[in-house]
TIFI-187570 format. One record per residue (C-alpha): residue in one letter; x, y, z. Coordinates in steps of 0.25 Angstrom, whole numbers, plus 5000, padded with zeros to 4 digits. Each point is the difference from the previous one (the first is absolute). Example, Ala and Ser with C-alpha at 12.3 -4.5 7.8 and 13.67 -1.06 7.14 Angstrom:
REM residues 2
[a [5049 4982 5031]];
[s [5006 5014 4998]];
This chain:
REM residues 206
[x [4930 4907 4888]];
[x [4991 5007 5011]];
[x [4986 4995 5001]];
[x [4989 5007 4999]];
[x [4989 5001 5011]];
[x [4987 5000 4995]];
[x [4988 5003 5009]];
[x [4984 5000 4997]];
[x [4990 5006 5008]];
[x [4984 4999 4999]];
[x [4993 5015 5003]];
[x [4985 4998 4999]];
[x [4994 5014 4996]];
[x [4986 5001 5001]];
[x [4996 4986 4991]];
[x [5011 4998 4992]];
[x [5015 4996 5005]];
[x [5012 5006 4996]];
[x [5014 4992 4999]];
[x [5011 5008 5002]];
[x [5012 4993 4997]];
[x [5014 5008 5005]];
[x [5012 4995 4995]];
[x [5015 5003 5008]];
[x [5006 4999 5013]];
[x [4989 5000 5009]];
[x [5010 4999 5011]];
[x [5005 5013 5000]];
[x [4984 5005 5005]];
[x [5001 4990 5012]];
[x [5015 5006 5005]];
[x [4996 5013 4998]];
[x [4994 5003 5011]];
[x [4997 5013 5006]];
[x [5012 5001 5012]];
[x [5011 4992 4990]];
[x [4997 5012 4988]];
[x [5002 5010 5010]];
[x [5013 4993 5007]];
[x [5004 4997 4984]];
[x [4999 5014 4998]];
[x [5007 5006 5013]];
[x [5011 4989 4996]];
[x [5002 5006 4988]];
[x [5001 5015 5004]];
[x [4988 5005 4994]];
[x [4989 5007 5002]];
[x [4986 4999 4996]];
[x [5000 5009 4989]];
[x [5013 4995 4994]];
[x [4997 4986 4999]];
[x [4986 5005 4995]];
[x [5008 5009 4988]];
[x [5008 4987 4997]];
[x [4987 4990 4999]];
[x [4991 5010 4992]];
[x [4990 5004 5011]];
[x [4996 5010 5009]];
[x [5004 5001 5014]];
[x [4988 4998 5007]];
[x [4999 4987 4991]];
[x [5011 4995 5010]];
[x [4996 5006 5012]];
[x [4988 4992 4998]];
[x [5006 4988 4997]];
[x [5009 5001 5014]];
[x [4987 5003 5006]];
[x [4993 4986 4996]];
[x [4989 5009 4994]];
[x [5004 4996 4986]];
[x [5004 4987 4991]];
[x [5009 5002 4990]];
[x [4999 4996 4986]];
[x [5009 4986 4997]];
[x [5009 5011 4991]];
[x [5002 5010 5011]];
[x [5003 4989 5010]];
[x [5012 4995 4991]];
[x [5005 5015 4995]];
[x [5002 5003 5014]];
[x [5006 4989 5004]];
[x [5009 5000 4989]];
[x [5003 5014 5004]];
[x [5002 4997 5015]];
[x [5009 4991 4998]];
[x [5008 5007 4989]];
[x [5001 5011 5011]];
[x [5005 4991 5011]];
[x [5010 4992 4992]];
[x [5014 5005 5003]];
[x [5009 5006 4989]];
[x [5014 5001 4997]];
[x [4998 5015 5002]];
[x [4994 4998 5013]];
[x [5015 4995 5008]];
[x [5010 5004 4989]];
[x [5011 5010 5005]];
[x [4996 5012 4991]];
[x [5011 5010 4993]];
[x [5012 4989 5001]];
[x [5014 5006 5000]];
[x [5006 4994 4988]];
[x [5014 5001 4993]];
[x [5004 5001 4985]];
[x [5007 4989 4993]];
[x [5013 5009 4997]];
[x [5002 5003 5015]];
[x [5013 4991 5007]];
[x [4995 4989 5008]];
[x [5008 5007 5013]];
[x [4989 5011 4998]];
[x [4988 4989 5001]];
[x [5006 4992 5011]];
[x [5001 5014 5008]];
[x [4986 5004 4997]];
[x [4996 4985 5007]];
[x [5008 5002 5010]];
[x [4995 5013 5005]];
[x [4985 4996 4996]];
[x [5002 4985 5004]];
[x [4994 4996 4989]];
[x [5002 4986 4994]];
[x [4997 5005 4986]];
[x [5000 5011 4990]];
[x [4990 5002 4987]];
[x [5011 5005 4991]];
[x [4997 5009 4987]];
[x [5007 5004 4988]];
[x [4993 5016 4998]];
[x [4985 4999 5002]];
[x [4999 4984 4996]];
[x [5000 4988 5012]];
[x [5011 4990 4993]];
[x [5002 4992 5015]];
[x [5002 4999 5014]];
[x [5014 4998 5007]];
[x [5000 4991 5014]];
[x [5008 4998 5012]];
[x [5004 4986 4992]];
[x [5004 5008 4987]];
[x [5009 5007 5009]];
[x [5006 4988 5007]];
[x [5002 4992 4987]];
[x [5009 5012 4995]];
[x [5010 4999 5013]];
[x [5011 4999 4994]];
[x [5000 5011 4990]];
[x [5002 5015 5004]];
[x [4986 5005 5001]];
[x [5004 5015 4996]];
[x [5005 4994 4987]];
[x [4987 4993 4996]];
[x [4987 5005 4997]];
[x [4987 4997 5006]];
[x [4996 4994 4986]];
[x [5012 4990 5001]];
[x [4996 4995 5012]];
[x [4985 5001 5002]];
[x [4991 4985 4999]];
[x [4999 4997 4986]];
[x [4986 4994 5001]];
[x [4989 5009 4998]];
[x [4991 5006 5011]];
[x [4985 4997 5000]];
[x [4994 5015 4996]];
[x [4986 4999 5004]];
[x [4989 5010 4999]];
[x [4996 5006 5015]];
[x [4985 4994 4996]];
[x [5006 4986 5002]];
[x [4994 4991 5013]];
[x [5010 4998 5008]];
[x [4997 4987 5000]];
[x [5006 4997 4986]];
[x [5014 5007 5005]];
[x [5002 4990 5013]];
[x [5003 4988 4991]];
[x [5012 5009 4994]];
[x [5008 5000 5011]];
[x [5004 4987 4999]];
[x [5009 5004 4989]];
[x [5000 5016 5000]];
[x [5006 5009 5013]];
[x [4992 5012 4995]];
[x [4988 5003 4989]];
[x [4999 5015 4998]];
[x [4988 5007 4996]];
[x [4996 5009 4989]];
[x [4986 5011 4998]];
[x [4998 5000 4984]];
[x [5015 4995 4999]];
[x [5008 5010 5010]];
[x [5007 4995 5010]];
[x [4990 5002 5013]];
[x [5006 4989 5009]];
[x [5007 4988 5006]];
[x [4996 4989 5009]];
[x [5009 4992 5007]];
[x [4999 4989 5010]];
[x [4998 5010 5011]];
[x [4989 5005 4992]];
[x [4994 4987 5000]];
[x [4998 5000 5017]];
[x [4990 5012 4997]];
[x [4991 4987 4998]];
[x [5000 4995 5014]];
């Protein structure tokens, strides 16, 4: 469970003292400091008045806040944090390849392996009509060596595991640890086929 910081403050006003008690991360006040919201906010490709629509302020509110003139409210400090850091957080739509070439299930295997070849790809996103039902890989191909690939279909010889389908919203972050096990996730925008990312994909990162 996250702790809860609790701060109290005496403000004498004329003859009487106020307590005011704040209750949060006081923490996210100290770090934002003038120069790290504007580097924050260059970081994360925004301008003044873009970050200022997303945290529910006016523009000025922001140039006053990179101009030191100004201390934000404990709420405002954590919003535009959180949208900061939304912003700079990279995405599977930010290094998948977009508009993959794909094949349909019913198509010979000799018709996949010649798209590879002449693409030099290492895999496929095969469909059957408008639905995604796999991918077909280099190893698929290898594995089937022996028969005669104009004979079999791509749906004979594609991986029969599933592919991981992930929304192009997902951090990238969670998609590293699947290449471990997968040579491929693709991507879908509200279900459609919009992407795939590979290992090559992958060096983008560095």
């Amino acid at each position: 469970m996250q702790a809860i910081n609790v701060f109290g403050f005496l403000i004498p006003v004329g003859n009487q003292i106020i307590i005011l008690i704040i209750i949060g991360n006081i923490d996210v006040l100290m770090q934002l400091t003038p120069e790290r919201l504007q580097q924050l906010r260059t970081e994360a490709g925004m301008t003044q008045s873009e970050l200022a629509l997303e945290v529910n302020v006016s523009q000025s509110y922001i140039a006053r806040l990179e101009k030191g003139t100004l201390d934000p409210k404990l709420s405002v400090a954590n919003k535009i944090v959180e949208v900061l850091t939304r912003r700079t957080e990279v995405l599977c739509g930010d290094i998948m390849t977009p508009n993959p070439i794909t094949v349909d299930a019913r198509d010979t295997a000799a018709s996949a392996v010649r798209v590879m070849q002449e693409r030099n790809f290492s895999q496929l996103p095969v469909m059957r009509g408008t639905q995604m039902v796999g991918i077909v890989t280099e190893r698929d191909v290898i594995r089937n060596l022996q028969h005669d690939m104009g004979r079999l279909s791509v749906q004979a010889v594609m991986s029969p595991e599933s592919v991981p389908f992930l929304d192009a919203s997902t951090p990238v972050d969670a998609v590293v640890p699947m290449f471990q096990t997968y040579q491929a996730v693709l991507v879908h925008n509200q279900g459609r086929l919009d992407g795939i990312i590979t290992r090559s994909d992958l060096l983008k990162l560095t």
